[in-house]
C-alpha angles and dihedrals in degrees: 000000000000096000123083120229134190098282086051119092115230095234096045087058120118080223096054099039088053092052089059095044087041093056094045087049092045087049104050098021094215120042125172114240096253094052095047083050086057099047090052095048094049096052081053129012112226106014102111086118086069096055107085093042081055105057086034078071106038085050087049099057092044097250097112134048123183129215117207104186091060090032089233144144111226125194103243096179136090 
């Protein structure tokens, strides 16, 4: 599910949708989850379906934590 294929475009891709999540989280290190949502919609215009699936896997491979009391998406990793 996670690999694209050849039907798959490149931009409407969890892959792709996390590496853009992943590098405006890497940049700011906290970002609010509307924001987050934004950043997401603007690299790729209707893909906010993508965008759960994306931080599922960011949160899966420990590079992501959520807080929920200031409703914001921290950089976990290195």
């Amino acid at each position: 599910m996670l690999r694209p294929n050849k039907h798959s475009h490149p931009d409407q891709t969890v892959l792709a949708a996390a590496t853009v999540l992943l590098a405006e989280l890497r940049r700011k290190r906290a970002v609010p989850y509307a924001d987050l949502r934004a950043v997401l919609d603007k690299a790729s215009r209707g893909s906010d379906f993508l965008f759960t699936p994306a931080v599922s896997l960011l949160y899966l491979l420990g590079l992501v934590e959520y807080r929920a009391t200031t409703d914001l998406f921290e950089y976990a990793g290195k």
